[in-house]
N, C-alpha and C positions, 0 to 999 in steps of 0.2 A: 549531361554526361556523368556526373556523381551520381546521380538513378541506375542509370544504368548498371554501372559498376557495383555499387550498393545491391542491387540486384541479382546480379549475377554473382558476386560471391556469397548470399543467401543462399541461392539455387546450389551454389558447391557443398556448402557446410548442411542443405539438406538431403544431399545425395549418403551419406552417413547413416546408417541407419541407429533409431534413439538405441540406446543403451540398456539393456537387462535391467542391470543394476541402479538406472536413473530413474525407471519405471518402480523398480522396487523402493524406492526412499521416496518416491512420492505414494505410492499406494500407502504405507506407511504411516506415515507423516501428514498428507495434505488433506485432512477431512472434507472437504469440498469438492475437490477431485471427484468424490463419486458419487457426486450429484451432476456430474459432467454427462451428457450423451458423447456419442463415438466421435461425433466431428467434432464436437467443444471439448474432448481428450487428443484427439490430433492436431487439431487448432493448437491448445496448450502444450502439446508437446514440442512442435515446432518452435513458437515459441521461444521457448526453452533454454533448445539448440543455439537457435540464433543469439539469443542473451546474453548466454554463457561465453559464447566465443568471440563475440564482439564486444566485449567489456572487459576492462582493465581489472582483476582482482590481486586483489594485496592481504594476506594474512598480517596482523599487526601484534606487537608484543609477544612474540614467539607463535603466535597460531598458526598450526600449519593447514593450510587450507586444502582440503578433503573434496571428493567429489559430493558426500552428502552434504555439507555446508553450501556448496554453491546451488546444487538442485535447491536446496527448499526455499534457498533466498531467491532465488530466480524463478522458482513455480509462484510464489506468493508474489512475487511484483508483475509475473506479469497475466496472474489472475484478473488482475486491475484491468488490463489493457486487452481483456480475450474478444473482446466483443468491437473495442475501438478498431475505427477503421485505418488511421493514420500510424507516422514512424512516433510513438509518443514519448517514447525516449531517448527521440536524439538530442536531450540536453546533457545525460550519462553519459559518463565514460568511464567512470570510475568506479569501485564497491572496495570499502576499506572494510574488513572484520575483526574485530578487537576479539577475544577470549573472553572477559569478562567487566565492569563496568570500569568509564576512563572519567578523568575530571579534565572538565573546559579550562581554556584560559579565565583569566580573573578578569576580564573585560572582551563576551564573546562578541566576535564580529560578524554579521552578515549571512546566518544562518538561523534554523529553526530548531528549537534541540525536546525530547524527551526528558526531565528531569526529573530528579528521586529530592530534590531539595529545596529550599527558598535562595532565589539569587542574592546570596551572598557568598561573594567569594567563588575560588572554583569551587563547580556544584559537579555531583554526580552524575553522567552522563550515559543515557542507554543508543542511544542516536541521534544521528545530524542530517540535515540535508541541505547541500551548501547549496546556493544557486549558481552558480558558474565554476563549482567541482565539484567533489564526487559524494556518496553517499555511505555514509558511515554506519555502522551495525554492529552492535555485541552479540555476540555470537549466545551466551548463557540467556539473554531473554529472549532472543530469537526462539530458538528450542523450546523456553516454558512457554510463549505465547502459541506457537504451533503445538504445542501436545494440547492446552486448555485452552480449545478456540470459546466455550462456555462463560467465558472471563470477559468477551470482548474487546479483549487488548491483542492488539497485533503490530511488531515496530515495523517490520515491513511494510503493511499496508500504510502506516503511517507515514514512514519516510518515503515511502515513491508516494504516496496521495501530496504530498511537497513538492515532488518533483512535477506531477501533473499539473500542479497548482500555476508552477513558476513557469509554465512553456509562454506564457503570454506577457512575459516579462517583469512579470511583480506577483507578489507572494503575496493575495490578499482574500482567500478560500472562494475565492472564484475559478475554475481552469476553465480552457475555452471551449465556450458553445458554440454555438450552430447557427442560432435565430436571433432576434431583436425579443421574439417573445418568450424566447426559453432564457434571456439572460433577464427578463423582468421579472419572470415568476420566480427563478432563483434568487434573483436580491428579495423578492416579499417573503418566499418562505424562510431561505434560509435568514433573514436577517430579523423575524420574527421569532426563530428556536434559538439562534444564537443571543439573544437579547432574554428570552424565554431562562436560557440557563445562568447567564450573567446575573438575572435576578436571583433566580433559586439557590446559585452559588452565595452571592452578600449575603442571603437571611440564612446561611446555613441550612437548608430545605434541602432533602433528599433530590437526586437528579439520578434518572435514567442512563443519560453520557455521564460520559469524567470531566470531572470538575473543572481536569484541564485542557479542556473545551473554550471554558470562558479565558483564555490567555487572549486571546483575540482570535479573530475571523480566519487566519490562514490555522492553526491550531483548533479551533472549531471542525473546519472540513477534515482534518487527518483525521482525527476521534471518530467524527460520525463515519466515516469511511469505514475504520475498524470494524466499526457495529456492524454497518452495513451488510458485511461479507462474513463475517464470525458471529451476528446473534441475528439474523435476516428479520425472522417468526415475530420475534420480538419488539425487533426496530416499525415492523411493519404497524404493528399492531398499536403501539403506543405514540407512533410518531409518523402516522401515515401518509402527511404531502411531505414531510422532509424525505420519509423513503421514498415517494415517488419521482421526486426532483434528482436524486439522485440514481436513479431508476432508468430517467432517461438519458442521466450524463453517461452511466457506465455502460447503458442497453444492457442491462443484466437484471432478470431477475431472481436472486438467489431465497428470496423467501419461498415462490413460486415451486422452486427446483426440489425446495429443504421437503417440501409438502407434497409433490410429487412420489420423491424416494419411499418417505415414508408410507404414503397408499399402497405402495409398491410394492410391500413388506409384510 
């Protein structure tokens, strides 16, 4: 009976037609977007609709929350989810946005966080992703990471790849598969890059991810995730069964897409 329902008030909120002006801050703004064909832009736009209106948002520390803010945070998370088949964030319910960076408590709890610091003390904090509430965002690196996808760095894609992480009830850069063999080749590969960077981190050795990668396994998958969808060419080329494994989690493939446009051109 909640399908249902859940259902039919989708079906309401898509009778709406998208917005001018939501289409424009994502043409804009979401470089990836136009590597989209027409169904994977209505797909995503849908999307969108439904994200936006079904989630609790909260401007924080005076932010007043805009319609641009909501689109780009809600085109990039649920870029993630355009190809999944399931509800993959019915653990959301929530999107807190700070204006600019907040500090944690001095003893964080039960969360995964983005930091600019060494834990000591409250640290500087760019995002959270609580596992059983909501999802936190600063709003100023939100922006620089969407203008410089070149960087690799994305909080968005970072904090919902947490959230996709924790649908199977634990935060341990596994989210859930499908197979008995698609959950083993992702424990060999990934557990061979992420052991890969843990070393090249201690000897101080250049590394293709961010360093803070090597925090552990659930902070591993948000990073490569990042890359995944902001340096695809790249990720592909230098790390090609970890792109592929996650290749087949997301059923996307954005290197393919990136190389496509570019023929195109």
């Amino acid at each position: 009976m909640w399908h249902w329902f859940r259902d039919y008030r989708r079906k309401k909120i898509l009778t709406v037609p998208f917005p001018s002006e939501w289409e424009w801050h994502i043409q804009k703004n979401i470089q990836y977007y136009q590597y989209l064909n027409d169904l994977e832009k209505k797909r995503l736009r849908d999307l969108i609709q439904i994200f936006i209106a079904e989630k609790s948002w909260l401007g924080c520390n005076g932010l007043e929350l805009t319609d641009e803010i909501r689109v780009i945070i809600a085109a990039q998370a649920c870029l993630l989810i355009l190809a999944l088949p399931k509800d993959y964030y019915r653990n959301i319910k929530s999107i807190y946005v700070y204006p600019t960076t907040i500090l944690s408590p001095e003893e964080p709890i039960g969360f995964f966080e983005v930091s600019t610091g060494p834990a000591l003390g409250p640290m500087p904090i760019l995002g959270e992703a609580h596992h059983r509430g909501p999802v936190i965002l600063v709003w100023d690196a939100v922006k620089s990471d969407t203008r410089h996808p070149e960087r690799g760095h994305n909080l968005v894609y970072h904090e919902f790849a947490h959230k996709l992480d924790m649908l199977d009830g634990s935060a341990d850069g596994t989210p859930p598969l499908t197979t008995p063999e698609e959950y083993q080749r992702w424990i060999e590969i990934c557990t061979e890059e992420y052991l890969g960077l843990c070393d090249k981190v201690k000897h101080n050795k250049s590394t293709f991810f961010d360093s803070y990668g090597a925090t552990n396994e659930a902070e591993f998958f948000s990073v490569v995730t990042e890359v995944f969808f902001s340096k695809p060419e790249q990720m592909k080329l230098h790390h090609p069964k970890l792109y592929q494994v996650l290749q087949n989690f997301y059923r996307q493939d954005p290197a393919q897409k990136v190389f496509s446009r570019q023929q195109s051109n």
